[in-house]
C-alpha positions in Angstrom: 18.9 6.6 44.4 18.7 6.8 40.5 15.5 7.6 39.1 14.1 4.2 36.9 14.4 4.7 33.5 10.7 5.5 31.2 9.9 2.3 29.4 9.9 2.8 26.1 7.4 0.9 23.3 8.7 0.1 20.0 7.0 1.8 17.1 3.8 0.0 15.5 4.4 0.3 12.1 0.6 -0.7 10.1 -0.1 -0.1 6.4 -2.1 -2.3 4.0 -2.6 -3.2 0.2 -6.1 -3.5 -1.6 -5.8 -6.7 -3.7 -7.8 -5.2 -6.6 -5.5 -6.3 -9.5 -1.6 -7.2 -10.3 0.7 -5.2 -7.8 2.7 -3.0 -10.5 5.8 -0.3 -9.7 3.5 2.4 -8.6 2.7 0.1 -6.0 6.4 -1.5 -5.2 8.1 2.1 -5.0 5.1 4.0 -3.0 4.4 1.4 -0.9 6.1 -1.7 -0.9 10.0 -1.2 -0.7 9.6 1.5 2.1 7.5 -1.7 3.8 9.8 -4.3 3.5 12.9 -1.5 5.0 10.9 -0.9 7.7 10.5 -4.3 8.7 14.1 -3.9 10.5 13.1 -0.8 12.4 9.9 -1.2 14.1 7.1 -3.9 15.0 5.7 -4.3 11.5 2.2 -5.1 10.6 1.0 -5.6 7.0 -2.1 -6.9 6.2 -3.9 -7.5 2.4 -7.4 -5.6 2.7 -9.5 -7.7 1.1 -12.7 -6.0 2.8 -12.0 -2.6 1.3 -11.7 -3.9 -2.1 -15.2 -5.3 -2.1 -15.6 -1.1 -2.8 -15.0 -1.7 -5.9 -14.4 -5.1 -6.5 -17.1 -7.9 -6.8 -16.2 -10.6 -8.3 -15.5 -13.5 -5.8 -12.8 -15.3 -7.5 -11.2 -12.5 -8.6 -10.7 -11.7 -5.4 -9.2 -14.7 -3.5 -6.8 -14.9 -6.8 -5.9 -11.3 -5.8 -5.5 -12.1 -2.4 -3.0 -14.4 -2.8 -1.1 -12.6 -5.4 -0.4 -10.2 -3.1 0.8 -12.2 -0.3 3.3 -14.3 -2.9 4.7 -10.4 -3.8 5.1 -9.6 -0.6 6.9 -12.4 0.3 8.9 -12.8 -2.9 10.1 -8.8 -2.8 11.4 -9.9 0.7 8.5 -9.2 3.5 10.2 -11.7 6.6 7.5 -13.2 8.3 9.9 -13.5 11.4 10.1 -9.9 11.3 6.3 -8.3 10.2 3.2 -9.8 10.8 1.6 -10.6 7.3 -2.3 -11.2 7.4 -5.4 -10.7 5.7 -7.6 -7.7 7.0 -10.6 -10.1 6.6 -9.2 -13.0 9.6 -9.1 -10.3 11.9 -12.9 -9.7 12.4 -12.7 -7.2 15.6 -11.7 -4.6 12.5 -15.3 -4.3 11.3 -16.7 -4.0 15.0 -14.3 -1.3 15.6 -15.2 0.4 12.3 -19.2 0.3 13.1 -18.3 2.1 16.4 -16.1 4.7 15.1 -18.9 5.4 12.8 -21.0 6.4 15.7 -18.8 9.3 17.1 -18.1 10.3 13.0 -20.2 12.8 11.3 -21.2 13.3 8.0 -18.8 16.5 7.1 -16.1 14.8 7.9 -16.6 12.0 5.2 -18.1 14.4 2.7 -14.8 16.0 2.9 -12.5 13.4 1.8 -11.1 13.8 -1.7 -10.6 10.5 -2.4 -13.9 9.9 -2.3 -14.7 12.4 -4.5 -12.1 11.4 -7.1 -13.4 7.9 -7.2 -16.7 9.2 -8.9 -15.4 11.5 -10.8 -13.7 8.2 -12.4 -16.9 6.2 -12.6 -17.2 4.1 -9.7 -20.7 3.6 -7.8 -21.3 5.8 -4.9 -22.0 2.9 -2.8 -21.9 3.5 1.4 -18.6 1.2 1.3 -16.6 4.0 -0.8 -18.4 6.7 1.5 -17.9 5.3 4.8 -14.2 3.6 3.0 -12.0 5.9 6.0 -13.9 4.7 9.1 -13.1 1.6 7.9 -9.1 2.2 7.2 -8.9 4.1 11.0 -10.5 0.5 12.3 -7.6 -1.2 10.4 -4.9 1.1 12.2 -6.5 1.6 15.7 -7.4 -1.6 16.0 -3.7 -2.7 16.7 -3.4 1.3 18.1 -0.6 1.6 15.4 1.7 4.7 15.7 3.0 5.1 12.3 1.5 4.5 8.9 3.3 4.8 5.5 1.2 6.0 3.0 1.1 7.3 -1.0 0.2 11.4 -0.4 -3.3 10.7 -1.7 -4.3 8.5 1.9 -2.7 11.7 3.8 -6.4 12.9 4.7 -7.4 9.3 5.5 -4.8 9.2 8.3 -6.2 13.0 9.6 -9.8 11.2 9.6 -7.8 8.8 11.2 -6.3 10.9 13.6 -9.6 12.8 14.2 -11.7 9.7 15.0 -9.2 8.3 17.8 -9.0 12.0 19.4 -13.3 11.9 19.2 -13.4 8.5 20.4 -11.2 9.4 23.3 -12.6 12.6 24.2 -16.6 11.2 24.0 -15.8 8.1 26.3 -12.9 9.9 28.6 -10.4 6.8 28.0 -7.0 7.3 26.1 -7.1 4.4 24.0 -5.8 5.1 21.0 -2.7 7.0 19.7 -3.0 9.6 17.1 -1.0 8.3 14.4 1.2 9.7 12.3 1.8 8.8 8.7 5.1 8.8 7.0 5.3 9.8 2.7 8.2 7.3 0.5 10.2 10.3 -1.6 8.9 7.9 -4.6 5.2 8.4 -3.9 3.9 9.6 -7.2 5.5 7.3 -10.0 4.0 7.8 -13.4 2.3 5.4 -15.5 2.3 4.5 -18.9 0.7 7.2 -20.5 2.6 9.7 -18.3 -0.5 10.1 -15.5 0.3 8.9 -12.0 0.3 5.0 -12.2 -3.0 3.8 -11.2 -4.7 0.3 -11.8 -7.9 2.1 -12.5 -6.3 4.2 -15.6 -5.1 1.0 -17.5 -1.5 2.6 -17.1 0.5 0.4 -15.2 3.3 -2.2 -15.7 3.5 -5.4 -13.1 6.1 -5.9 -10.9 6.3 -9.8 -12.4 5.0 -9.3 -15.7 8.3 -11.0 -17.9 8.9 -11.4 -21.7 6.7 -10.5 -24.1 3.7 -8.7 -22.0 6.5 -6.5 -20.0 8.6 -6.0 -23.1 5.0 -4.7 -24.9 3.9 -2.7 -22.0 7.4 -0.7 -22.2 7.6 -0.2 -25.7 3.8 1.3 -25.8 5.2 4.2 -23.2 3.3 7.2 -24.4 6.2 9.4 -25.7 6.1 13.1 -27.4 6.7 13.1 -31.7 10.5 14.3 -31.4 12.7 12.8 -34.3 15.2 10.6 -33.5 17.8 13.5 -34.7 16.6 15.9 -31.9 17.5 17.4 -28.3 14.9 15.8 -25.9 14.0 16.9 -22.4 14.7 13.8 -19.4 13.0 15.9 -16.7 9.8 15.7 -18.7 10.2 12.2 -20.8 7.9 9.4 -19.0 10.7 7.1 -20.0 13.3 8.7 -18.3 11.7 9.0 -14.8 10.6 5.4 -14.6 14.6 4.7 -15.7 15.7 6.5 -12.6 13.5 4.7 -10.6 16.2 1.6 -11.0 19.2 3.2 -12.4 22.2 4.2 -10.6 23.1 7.9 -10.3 26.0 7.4 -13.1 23.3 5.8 -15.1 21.2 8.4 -14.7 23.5 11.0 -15.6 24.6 9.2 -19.0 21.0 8.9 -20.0 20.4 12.5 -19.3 23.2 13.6 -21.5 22.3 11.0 -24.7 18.3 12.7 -24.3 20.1 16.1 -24.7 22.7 15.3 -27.0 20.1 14.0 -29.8 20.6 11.3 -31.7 18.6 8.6 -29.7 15.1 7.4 -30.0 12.8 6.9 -27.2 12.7 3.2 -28.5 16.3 2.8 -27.5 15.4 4.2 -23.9 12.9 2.5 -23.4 14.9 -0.9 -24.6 17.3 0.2 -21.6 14.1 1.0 -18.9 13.0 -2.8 -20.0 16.7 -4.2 -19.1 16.3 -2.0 -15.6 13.3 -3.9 -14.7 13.9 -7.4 -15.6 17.6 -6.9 -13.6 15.7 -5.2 -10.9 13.0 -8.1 -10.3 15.0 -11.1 -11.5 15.9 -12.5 -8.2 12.5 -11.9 -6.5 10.9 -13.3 -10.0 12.6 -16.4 -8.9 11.7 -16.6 -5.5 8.2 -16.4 -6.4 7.6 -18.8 -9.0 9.3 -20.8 -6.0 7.0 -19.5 -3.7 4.0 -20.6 -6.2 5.3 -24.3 -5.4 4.2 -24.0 -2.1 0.9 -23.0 -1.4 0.8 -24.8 1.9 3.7 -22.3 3.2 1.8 -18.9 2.0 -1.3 -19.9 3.6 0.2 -20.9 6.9 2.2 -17.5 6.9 -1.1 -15.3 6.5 -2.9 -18.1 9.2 -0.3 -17.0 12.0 -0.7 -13.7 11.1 -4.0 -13.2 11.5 -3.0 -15.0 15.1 -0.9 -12.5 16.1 -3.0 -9.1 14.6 -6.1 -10.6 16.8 -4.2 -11.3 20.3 -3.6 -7.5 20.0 -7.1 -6.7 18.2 -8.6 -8.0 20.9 -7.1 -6.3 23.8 -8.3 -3.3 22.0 -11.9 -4.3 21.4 -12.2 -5.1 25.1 -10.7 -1.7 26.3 -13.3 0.0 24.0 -16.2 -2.3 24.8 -15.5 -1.7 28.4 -14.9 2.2 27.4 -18.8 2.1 25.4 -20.7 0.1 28.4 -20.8 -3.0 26.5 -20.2 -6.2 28.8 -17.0 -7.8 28.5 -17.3 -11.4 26.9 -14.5 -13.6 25.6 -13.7 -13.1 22.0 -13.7 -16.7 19.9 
C-alpha cells in the first residue's frame, strides 16, 4: 500500500505599503515590482497600512487621499485582484487586537533595539509610543494571516527577526504552534538612490513619483544632484546618481553604451539625464494610462479594497480565535 502523499500549503506571501506620500521609484523597484511578480507564485496578500502611518502622519485628509493613491498604483502597475488580495490594514480590525497581545509577551530590549526606530529620531520625528511599539504592530500585520514569506527593503530585515521572535515567544509562553516564523525575502534593487544621491526616501525630499509626467518629472530629473565635471571630461557611471537610476530601466546594451559615452567625455550630465527622463516616461506610459482610467472609477477601487478586507478577515479571524483560545479568553463570534 503506497504511503499518502504530505499535503502541501501554498506560500502566504504578506507585505504592506505606508501611504505617507506619492509612491516614487524607491518604492516601485524595492517593493512594488517584486509584489506584483509574486502574485503568480504564491497566495498573495497586500494590504495599504494606513494605521502605521498615523506614526508619523496626522493629517486626516492627507491620509484617505494617500490611501487611495496607493491602491490606484497598485492596481495601475498591474496588482490582479483575482490573483492577491488588496486591502487596507485598517478594515481588518483583529490586526490591532493581535498587536496589543503580542505586546504582552515583548519586552522592552527587544524594541529599544530596533534601528529603525532609532533612525527615525535621529531625522526629527516625535518619539511617540506608536514609532516605539511600530514592530509589534507590523508582526500583528504578518501573523495575523500566519504569512510565511515577507518581501522587504533591507532596512525592515530586523522588523521581520522581532517578527520572528514574537511568534516563537508567543508559541513557547502559551504551548500552541500557532504561528510560522516567517521569513523575509530582499528585491536585488532594494536600495535605489534619490535625487541628491542618498537612498530614496520620502522623508529626505529626494524622490521622483512613479506618475509624476511633464514638467514636475522633467524638473525633478534635471535637478539630479551631479559632481562639477566639464562637459569635456571622463566621468565615472559606477558613481554618477544619474547613471544608476538609468540602469534601473535600461537594457543591458543600453547600459553599456551609456557607460562608454560617461568614459569617453564629451557628454554632459544634462544630456544623461534627458535620456534617464525618456527611460521613465517609456517605462510608466502604459500603467500612466491605466491609471488615469482607473481614476474614472472610483466605485471599482473601493469595491476591490471592500473584498479584500473580506477575504484578509475570514483568515484573520481563524487566527484570533486560535490565540484567544490559546490566552484563556472565551471564544465569541467576531462581527
Amino acid at each position: 500500500m503506497t504511503a499518502p502523499k504530505p499535503v502541501t500549503r501554498p506560500t502566504r506571501i504578506l507585505s504592506g505599503v505606508q501611504p505617507s506620500g506619492k509612491l516614487h521609484l524607491g518604492n516601485y523597484f524595492g517593493a512594488i515590482r517584486q509584489h506584483i511578480a509574486l502574485q503568480n507564485t504564491g497566495e498573495c496578500f497586500y494590504f495599504i497600512a494606513d494605521y502605521h502611518s498615523m506614526t508619523t502622519l496626522q493629517d486626516p485628509t492627507a491620509r484617505l487621499a494617500n490611501t487611495r493613491d496607493v491602491a490606484l498604483d497598485y492596481l495601475a502597475l498591474g496588482l490582479d485582484p483575482n490573483k492577491a488580495t488588496f486591502y487596507r490594514q485598517s478594515d481588518v480590525p483583529e490586526v490591532c487586537e493581535l498587536a496589543w497581545i503580542f505586546s504582552t509577551v515583548c519586552n522592552m530590549g527587544l524594541l529599544e533595539r530596533a534601528v529603525s526606530y532609532k533612525d527615525k529620531l535621529d531625522k526629527g520625528l516625535e518619539p511617540n509610543v506608536g514609532l516605539f511599539s511600530y514592530p509589534v504592530l507590523m508582526a500583528a500585520d504578518i501573523l495575523i494571516l500566519r504569512s510565511h514569506l515577507v518581501p522587504v527593503g533591507k532596512d525592515q530585515v530586523q522588523h521581520i527577526e522581532i517578527t520572528r521572535d514574537l511568534a516563537d515567544r508567543f508559541n513557547r509562553v502559551y504551548n500552541r504552534e500557532i504561528f510560522p516564523l516567517p521569513e523575509y525575502r530582499l528585491d536585488a534593487e532594494s536600495r535605489i538612490p534619490g535625487t541628491d544621491g542618498e537612498k530614496m526616501s520620502k522623508s529626505y525630499g529626494n524622490t521622483i513619483e512613479i506618475f509624476a509626467e511633464g514638467k514636475p518629472l522633467s524638473k525633478t530629473v534635471m535637478g539630479i544632484v551631479t559632481d562639477s565635471a566639464k562637459l569635456e571630461d571622463p566621468k565615472n557611471p559606477e558613481t554618477c546618481t544619474v547613471f544608476a537610476l538609468y540602469s534601473l530601466f535600461a537594457t543591458p546594451l543600453e547600459r553599456e553604451q551609456l557607460a562608454d559615452r560617461y568614459r569617453a567625455g564629451g557628454m554632459g550630465y544634462g544630456e544623461a539625464k534627458k535620456a534617464l527622463l525618456g527611460q521613465i516616461e517609456a517605462y510608466f506610459e502604459e500603467a500612466r494610462e491605466k491609471r488615469k482610467s482607473l481614476v474614472r472609477d472610483p466605485g471599482y477601487v473601493e469595491e476591490v479594497l471592500r473584498v479584500g478586507a473580506k477575504k484578509a478577515r475570514e483568515v484573520a479571524k481563524v487566527t484570533l480565535e486560535l490565540v484567544r483560545e490559546a490566552t484563556g479568553f472565551i471564544a465569541r463570534p467576531v462581527v
